[in-house]
N, CA, C and O atoms as a CHARMM CRD file, in Angstrom:
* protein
*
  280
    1    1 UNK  N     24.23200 -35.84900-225.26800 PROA 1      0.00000
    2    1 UNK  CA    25.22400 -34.81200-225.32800 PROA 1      0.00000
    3    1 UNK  C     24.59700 -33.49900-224.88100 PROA 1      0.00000
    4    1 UNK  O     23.53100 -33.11000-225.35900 PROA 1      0.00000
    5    2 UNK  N     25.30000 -32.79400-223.91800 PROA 2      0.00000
    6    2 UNK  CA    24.85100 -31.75600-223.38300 PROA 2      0.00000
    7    2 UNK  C     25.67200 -30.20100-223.93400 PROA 2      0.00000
    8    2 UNK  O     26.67800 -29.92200-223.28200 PROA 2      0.00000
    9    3 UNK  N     25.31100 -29.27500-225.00300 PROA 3      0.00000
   10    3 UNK  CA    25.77100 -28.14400-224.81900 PROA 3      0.00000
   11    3 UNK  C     26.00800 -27.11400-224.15700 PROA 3      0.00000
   12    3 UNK  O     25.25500 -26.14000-224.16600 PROA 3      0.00000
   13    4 UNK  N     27.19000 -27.18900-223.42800 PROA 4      0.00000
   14    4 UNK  CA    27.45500 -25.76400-222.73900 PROA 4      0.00000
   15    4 UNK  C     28.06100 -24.50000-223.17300 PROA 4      0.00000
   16    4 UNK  O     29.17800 -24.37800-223.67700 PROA 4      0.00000
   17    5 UNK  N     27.07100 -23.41700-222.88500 PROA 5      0.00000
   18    5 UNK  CA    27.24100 -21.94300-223.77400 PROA 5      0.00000
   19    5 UNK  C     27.80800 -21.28900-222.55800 PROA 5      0.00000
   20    5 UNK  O     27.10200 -21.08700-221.57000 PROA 5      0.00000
   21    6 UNK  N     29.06500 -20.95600-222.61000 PROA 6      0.00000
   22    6 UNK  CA    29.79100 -20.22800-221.90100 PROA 6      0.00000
   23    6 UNK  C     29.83400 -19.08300-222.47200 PROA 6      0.00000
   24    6 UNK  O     29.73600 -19.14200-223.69700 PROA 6      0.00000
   25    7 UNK  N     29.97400 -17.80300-221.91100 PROA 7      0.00000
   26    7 UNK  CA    30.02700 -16.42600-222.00600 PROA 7      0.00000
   27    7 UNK  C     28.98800 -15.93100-222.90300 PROA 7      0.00000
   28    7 UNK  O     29.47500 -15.39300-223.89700 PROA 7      0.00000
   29    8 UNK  N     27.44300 -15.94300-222.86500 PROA 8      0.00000
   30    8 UNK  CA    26.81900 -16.13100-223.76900 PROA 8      0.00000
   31    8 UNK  C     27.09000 -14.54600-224.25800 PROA 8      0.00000
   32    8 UNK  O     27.24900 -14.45900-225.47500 PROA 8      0.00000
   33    9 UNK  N     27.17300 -13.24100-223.50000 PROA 9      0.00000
   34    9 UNK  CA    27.24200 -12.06900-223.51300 PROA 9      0.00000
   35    9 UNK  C     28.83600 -10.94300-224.18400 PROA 9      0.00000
   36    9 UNK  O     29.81500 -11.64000-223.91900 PROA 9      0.00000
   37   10 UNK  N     29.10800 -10.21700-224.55900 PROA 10     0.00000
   38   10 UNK  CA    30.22700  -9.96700-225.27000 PROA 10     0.00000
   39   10 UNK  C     30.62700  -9.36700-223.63300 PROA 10     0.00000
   40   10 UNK  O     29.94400  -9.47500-222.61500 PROA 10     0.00000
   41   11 UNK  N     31.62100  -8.88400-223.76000 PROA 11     0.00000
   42   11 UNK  CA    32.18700  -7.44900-222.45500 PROA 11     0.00000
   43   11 UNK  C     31.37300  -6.15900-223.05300 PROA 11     0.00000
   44   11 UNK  O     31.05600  -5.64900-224.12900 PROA 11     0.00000
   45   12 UNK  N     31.23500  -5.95700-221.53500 PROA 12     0.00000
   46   12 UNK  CA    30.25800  -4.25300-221.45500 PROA 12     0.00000
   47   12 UNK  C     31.00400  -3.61600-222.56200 PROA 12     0.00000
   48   12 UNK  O     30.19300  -3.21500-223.39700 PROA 12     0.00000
   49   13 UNK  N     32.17100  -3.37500-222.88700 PROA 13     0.00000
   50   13 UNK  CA    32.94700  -2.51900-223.69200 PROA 13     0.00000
   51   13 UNK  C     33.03900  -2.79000-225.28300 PROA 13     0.00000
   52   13 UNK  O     33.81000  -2.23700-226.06700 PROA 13     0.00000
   53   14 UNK  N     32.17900  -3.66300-225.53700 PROA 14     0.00000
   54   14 UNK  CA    31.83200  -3.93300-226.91700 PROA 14     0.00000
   55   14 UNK  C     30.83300  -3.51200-227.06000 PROA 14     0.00000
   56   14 UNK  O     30.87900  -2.71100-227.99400 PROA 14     0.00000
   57   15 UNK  N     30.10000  -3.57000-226.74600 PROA 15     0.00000
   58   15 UNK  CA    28.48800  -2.57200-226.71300 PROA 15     0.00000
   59   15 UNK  C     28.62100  -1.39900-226.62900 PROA 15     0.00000
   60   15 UNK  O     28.07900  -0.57500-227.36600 PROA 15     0.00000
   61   16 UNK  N     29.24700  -1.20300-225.85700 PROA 16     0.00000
   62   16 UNK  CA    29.48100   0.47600-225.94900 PROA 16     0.00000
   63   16 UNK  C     30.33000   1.47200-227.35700 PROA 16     0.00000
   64   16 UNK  O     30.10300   2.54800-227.91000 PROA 16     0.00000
   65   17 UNK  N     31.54500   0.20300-227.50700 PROA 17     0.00000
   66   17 UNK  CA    32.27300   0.71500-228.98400 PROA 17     0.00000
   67   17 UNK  C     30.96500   0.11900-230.02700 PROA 17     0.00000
   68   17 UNK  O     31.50600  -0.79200-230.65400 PROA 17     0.00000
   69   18 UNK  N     29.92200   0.19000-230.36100 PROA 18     0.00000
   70   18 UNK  CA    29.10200  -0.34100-231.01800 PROA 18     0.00000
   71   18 UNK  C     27.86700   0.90600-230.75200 PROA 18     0.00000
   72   18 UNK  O     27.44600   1.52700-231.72700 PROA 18     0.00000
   73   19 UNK  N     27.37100   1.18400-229.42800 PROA 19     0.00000
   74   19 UNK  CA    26.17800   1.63000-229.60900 PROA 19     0.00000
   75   19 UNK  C     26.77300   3.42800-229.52600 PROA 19     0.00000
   76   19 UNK  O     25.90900   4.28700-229.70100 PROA 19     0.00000
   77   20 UNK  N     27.52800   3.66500-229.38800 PROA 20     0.00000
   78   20 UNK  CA    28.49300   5.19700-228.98100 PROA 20     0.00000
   79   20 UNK  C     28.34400   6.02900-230.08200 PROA 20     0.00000
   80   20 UNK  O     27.71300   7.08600-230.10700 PROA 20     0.00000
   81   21 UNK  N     29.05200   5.42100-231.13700 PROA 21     0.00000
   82   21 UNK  CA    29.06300   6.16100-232.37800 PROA 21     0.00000
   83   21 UNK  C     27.75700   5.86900-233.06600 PROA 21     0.00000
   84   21 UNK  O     27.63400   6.82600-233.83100 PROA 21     0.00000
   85   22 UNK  N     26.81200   5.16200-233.21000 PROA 22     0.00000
   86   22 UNK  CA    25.87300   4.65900-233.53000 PROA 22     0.00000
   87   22 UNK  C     24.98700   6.14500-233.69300 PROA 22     0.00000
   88   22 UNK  O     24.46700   6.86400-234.54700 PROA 22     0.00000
   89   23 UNK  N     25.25500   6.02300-232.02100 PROA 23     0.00000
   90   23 UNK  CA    24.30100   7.37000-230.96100 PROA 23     0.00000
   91   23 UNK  C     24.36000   8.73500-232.23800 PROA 23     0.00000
   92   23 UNK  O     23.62100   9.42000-232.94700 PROA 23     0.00000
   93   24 UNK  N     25.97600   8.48000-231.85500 PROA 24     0.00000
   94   24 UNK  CA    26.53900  10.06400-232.34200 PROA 24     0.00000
   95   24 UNK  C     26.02500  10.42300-233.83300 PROA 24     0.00000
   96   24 UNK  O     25.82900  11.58200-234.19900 PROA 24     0.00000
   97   25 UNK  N     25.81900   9.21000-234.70200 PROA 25     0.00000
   98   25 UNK  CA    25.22800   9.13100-235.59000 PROA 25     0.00000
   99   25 UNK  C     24.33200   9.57400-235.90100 PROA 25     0.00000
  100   25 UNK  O     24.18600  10.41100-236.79100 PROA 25     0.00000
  101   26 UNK  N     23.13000   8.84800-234.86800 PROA 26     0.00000
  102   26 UNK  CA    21.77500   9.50800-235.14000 PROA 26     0.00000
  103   26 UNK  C     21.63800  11.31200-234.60000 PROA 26     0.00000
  104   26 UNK  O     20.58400  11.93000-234.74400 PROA 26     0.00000
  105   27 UNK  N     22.51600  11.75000-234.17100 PROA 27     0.00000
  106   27 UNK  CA    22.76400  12.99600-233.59900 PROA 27     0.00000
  107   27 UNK  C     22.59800  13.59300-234.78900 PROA 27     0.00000
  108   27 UNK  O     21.58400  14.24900-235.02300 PROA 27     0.00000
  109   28 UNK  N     23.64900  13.42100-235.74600 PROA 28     0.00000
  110   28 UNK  CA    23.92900  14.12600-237.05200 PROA 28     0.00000
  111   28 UNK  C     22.67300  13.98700-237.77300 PROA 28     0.00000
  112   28 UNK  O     22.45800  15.03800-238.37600 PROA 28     0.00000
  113   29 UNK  N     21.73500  13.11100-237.96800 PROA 29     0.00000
  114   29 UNK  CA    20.91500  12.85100-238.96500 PROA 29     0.00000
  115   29 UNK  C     19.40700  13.53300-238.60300 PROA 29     0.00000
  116   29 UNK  O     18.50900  13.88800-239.36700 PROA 29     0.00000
  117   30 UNK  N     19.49000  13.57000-237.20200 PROA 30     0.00000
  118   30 UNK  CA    17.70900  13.91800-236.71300 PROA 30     0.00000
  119   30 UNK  C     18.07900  15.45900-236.62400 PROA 30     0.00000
  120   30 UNK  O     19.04100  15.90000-235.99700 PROA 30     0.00000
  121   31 UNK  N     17.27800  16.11500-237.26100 PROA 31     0.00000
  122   31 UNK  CA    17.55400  17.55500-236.70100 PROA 31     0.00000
  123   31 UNK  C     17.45000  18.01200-235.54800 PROA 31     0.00000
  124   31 UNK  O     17.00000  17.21000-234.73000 PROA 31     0.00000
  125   32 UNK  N     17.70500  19.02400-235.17500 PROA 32     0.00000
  126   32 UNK  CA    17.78000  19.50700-233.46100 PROA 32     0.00000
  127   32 UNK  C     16.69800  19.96200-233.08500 PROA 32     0.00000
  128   32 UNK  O     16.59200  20.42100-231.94800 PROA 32     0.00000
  129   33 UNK  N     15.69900  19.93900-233.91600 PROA 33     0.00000
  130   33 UNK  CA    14.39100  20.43400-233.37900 PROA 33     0.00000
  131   33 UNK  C     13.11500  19.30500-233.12600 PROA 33     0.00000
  132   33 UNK  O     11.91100  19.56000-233.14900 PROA 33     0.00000
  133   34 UNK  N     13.81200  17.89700-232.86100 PROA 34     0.00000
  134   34 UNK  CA    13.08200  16.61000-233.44000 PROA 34     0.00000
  135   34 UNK  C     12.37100  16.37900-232.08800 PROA 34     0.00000
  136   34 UNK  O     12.91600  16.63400-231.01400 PROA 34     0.00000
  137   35 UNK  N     11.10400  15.87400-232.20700 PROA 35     0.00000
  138   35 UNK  CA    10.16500  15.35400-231.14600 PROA 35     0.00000
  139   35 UNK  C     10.73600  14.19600-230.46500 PROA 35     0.00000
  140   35 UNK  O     11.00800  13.13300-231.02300 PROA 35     0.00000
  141   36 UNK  N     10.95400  14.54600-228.84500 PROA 36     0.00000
  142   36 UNK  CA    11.06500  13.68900-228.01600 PROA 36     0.00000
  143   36 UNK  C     10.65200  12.58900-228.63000 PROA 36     0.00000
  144   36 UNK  O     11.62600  11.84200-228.54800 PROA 36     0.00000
  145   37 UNK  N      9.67800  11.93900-229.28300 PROA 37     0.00000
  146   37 UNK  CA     9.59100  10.70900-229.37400 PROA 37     0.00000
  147   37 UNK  C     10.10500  10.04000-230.29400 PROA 37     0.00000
  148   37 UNK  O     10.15800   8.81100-230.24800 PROA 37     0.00000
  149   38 UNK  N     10.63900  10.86200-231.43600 PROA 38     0.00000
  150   38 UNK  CA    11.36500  10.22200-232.10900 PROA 38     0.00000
  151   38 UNK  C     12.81500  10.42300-232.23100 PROA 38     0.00000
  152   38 UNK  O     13.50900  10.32000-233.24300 PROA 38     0.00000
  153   39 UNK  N     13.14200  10.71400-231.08100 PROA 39     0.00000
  154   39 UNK  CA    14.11700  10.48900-230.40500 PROA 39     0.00000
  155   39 UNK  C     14.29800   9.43400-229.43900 PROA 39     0.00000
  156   39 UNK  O     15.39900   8.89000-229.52200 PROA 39     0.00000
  157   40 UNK  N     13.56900   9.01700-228.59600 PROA 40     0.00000
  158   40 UNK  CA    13.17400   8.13900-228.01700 PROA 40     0.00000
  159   40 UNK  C     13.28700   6.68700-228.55600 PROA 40     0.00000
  160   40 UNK  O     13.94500   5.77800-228.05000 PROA 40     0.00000
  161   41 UNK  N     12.22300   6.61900-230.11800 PROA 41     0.00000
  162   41 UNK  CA    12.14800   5.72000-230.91300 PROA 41     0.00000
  163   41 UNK  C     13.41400   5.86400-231.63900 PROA 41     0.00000
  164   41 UNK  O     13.39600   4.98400-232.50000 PROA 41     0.00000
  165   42 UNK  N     14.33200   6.42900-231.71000 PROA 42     0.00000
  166   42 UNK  CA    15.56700   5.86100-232.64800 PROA 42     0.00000
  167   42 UNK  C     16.42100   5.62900-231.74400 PROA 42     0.00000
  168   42 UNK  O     17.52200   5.39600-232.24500 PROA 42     0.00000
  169   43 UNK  N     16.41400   5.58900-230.70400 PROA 43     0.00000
  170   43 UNK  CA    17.55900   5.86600-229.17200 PROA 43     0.00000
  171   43 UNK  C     16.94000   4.14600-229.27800 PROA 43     0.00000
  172   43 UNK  O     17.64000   3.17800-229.57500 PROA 43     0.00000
  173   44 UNK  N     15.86000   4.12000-229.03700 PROA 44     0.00000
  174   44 UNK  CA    15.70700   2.68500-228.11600 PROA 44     0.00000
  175   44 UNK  C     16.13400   1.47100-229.68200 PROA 44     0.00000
  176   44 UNK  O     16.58100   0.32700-229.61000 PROA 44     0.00000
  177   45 UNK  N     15.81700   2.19900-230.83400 PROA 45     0.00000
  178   45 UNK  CA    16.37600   0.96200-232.11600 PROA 45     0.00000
  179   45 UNK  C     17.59000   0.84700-232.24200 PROA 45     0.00000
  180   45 UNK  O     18.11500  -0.22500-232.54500 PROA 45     0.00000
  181   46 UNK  N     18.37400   2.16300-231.98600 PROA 46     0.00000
  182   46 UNK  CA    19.58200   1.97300-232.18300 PROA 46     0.00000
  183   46 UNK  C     20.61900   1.22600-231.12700 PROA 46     0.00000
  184   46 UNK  O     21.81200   0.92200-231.12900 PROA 46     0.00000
  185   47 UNK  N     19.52000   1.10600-230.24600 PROA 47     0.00000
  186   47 UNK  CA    20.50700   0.64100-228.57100 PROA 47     0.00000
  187   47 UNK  C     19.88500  -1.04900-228.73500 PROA 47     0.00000
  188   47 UNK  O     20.37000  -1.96100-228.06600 PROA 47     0.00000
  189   48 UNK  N     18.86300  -1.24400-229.63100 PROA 48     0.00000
  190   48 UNK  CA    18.59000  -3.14900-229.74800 PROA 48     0.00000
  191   48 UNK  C     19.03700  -3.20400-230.79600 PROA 48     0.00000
  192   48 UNK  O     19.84200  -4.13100-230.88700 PROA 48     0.00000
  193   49 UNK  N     18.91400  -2.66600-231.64600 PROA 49     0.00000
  194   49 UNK  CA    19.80000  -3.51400-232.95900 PROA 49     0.00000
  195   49 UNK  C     21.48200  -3.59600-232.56700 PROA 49     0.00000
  196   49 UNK  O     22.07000  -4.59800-232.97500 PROA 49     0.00000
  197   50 UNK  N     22.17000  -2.70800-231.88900 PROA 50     0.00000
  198   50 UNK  CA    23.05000  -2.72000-231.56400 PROA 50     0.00000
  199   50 UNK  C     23.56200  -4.02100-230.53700 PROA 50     0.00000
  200   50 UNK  O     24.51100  -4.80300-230.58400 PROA 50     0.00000
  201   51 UNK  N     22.48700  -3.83000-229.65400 PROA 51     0.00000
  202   51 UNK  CA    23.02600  -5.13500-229.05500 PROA 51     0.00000
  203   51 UNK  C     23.02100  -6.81800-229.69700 PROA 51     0.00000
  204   51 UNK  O     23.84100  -7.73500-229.64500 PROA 51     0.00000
  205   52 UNK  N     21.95600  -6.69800-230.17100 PROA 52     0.00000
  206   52 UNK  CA    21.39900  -7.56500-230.96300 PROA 52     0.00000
  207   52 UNK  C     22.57800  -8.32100-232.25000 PROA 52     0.00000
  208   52 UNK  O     22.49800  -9.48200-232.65000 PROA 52     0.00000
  209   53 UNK  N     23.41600  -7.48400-232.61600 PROA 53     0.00000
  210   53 UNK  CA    24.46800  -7.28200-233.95100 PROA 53     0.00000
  211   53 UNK  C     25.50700  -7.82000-232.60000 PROA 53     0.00000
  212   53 UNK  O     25.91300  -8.97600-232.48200 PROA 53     0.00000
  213   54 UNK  N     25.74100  -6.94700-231.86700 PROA 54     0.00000
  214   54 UNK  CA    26.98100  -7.72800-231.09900 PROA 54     0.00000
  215   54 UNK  C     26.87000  -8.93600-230.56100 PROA 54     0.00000
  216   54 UNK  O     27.76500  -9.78100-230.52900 PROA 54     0.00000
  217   55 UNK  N     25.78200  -9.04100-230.13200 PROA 55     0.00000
  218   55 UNK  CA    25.38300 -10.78800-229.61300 PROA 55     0.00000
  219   55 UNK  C     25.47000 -11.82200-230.21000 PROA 55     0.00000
  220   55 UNK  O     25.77300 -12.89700-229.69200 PROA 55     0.00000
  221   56 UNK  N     25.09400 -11.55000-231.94800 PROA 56     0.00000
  222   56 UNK  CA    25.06900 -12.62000-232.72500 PROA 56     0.00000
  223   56 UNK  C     26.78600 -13.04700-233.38500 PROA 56     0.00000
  224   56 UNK  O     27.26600 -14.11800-233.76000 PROA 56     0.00000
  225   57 UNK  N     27.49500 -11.28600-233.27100 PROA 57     0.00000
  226   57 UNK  CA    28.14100 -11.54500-234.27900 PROA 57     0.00000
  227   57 UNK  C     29.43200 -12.61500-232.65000 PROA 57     0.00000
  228   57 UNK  O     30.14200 -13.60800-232.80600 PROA 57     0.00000
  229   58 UNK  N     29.19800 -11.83700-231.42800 PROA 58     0.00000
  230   58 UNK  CA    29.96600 -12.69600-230.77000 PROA 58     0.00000
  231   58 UNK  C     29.89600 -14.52600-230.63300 PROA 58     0.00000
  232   58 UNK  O     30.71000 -15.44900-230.66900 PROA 58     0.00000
  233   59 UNK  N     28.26200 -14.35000-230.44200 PROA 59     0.00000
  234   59 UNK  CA    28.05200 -15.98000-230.10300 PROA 59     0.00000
  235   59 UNK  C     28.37100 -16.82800-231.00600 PROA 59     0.00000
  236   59 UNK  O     28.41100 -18.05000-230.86400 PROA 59     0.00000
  237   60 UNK  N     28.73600 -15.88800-232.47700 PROA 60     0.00000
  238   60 UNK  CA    28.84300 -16.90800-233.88300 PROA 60     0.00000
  239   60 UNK  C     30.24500 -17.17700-234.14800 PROA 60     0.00000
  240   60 UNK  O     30.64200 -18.03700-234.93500 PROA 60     0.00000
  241   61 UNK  N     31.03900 -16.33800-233.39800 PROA 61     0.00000
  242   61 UNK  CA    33.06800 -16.05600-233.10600 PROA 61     0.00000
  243   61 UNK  C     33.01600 -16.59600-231.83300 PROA 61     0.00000
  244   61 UNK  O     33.98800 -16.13300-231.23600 PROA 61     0.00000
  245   62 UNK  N     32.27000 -17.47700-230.96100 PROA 62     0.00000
  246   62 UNK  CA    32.49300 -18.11500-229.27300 PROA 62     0.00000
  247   62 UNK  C     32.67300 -19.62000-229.96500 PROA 62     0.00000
  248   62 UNK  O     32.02200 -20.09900-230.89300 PROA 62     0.00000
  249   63 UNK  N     33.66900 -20.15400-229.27900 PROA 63     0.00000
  250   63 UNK  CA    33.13400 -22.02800-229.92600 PROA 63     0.00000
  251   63 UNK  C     32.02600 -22.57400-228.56400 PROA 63     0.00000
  252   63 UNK  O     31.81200 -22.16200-227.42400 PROA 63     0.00000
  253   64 UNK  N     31.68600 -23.31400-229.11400 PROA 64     0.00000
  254   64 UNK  CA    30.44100 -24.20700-228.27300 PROA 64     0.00000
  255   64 UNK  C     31.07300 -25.24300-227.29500 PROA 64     0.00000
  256   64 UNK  O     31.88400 -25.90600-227.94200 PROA 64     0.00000
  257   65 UNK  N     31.02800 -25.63700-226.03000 PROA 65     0.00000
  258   65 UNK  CA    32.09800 -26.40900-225.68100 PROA 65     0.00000
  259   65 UNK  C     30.70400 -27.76900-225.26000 PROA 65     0.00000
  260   65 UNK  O     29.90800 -27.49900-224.36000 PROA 65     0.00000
  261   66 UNK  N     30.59800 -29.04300-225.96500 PROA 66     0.00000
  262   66 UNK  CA    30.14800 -30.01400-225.54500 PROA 66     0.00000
  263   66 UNK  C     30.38800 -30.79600-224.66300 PROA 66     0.00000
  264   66 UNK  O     31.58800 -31.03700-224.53400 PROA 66     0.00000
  265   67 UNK  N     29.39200 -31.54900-223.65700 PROA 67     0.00000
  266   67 UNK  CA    30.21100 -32.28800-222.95500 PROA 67     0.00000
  267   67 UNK  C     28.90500 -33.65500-222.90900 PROA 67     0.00000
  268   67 UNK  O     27.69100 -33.47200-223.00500 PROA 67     0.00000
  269   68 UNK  N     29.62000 -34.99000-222.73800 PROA 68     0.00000
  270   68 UNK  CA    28.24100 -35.98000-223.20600 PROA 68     0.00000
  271   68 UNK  C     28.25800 -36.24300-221.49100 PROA 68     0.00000
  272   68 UNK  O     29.20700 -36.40500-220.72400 PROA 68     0.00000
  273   69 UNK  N     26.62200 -36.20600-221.22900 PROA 69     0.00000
  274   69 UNK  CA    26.71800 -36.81300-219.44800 PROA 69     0.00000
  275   69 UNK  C     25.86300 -38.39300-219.82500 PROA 69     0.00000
  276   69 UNK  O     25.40300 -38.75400-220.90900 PROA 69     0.00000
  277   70 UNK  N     25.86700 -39.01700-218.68800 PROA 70     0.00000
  278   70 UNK  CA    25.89200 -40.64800-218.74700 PROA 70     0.00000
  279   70 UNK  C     24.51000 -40.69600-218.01200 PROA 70     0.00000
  280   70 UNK  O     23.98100 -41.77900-217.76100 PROA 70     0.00000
């Protein structure tokens, strides 16, 4: 039996309603005087955990479509 994973990826536009406000988030929380790098370092966590959360939560809401080859 062979599993085929169709659409393994959500639409561009789920990532974005996901990592957008996320962003805007960390806006509010880092003060405005914060070192490039930790800006950097919360930009780049907040943009993988983000994807990371949409990937799982899609691939776990996708059904799996099997097919048996001979």
């Amino acid at each position: 039996m062979q599993t085929i994973q169709s659409n393994r990826w959500a639409p561009w536009w789920v990532y974005v309603l996901v990592i957008a406000p996320a962003n805007l988030g960390k806006q509010e929380l880092l003060p405005g005087d914060a070192s490039w790098w930790l800006v950097a370092v919360s930009t780049a966590t907040i943009v993988a955990l983000g994807i990371a959360a949409v990937t799982a939560v899609y691939r776990a809401s996708t059904p799996v479509r099997t097919s048996e080859t001979r």
